[in-house]
C-alpha positions as CSV (number, residue, x, y, z in Angstrom):
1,X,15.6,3.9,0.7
2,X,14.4,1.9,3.7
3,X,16.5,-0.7,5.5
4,X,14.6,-4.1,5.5
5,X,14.8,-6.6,7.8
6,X,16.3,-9.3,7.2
7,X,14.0,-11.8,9.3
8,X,11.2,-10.7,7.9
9,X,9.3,-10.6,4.1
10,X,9.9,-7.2,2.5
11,X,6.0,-7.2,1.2
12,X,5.1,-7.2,5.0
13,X,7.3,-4.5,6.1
14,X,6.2,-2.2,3.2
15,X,2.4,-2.9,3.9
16,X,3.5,-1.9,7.6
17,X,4.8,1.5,6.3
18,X,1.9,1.8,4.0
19,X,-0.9,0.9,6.6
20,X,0.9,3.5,9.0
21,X,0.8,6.1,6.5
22,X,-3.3,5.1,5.7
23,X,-3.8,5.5,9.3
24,X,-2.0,8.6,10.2
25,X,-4.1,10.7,7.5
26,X,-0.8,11.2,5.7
27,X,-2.5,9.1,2.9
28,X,-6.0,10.4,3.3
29,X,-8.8,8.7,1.6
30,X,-9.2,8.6,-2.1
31,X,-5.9,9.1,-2.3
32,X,-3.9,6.5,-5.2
33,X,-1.4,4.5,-3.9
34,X,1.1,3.8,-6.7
35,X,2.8,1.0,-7.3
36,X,5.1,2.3,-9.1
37,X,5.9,4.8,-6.9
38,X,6.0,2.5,-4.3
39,X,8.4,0.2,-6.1
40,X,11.1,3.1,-6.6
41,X,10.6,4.5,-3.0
42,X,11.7,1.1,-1.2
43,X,13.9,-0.2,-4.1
44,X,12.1,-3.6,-4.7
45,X,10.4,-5.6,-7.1
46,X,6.6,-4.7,-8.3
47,X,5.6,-8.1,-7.3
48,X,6.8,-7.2,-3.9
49,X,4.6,-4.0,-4.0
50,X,1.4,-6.2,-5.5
51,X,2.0,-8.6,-2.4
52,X,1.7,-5.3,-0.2
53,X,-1.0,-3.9,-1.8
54,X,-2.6,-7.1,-1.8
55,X,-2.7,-7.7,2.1
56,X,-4.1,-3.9,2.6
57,X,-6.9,-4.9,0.2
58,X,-7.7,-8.1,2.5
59,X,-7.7,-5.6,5.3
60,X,-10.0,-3.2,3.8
61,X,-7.8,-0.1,4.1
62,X,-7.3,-0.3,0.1
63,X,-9.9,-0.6,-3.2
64,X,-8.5,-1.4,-6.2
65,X,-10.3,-0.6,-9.7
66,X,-8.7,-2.5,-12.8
67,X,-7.2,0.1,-15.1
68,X,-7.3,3.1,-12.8
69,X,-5.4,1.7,-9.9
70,X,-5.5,1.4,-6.0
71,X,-7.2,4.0,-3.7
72,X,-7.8,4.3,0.0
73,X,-10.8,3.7,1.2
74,X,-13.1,6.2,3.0
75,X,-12.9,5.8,6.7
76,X,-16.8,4.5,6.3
77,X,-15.7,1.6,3.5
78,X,-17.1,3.6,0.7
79,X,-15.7,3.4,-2.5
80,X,-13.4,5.9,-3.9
């Protein structure tokens, strides 16, 4: 389980790890991010994970699709 940091929000820190892992390739595109994966992997709250998930989506590194879940987007913005 990760060690947080205290000074800052855990949601933050998570998208950090997420966003590194998007841009590395080791989350290649198309690929579901699960929340509740997520959630068990760095101990926390889903609402934690949904604020996470949330900022990648403002970013555009994420798509999310009601009932099916959260993808990466294709390197060109296409949808998964």
């Amino acid at each position: 389980m990760m060690e947080f940091d205290p000074t800052r929000p855990k949601w933050q820190q998570i998208a950090a790890v997420v966003r590194q892992r998007i841009t590395s390739g080791e989350y290649p595109p198309r690929r579901l991010v699960s929340e509740v994966q997520l959630e068990g992997e760095f101990g926390v709250a889903r609402t934690t994970v949904r604020k996470a998930t949330a900022a990648l989506r403002e970013e555009g590194l994420i798509i999310t699709t009601p009932g099916m879940g959260s993808f990466v987007r294709d390197r060109c913005g296409d949808n998964p």
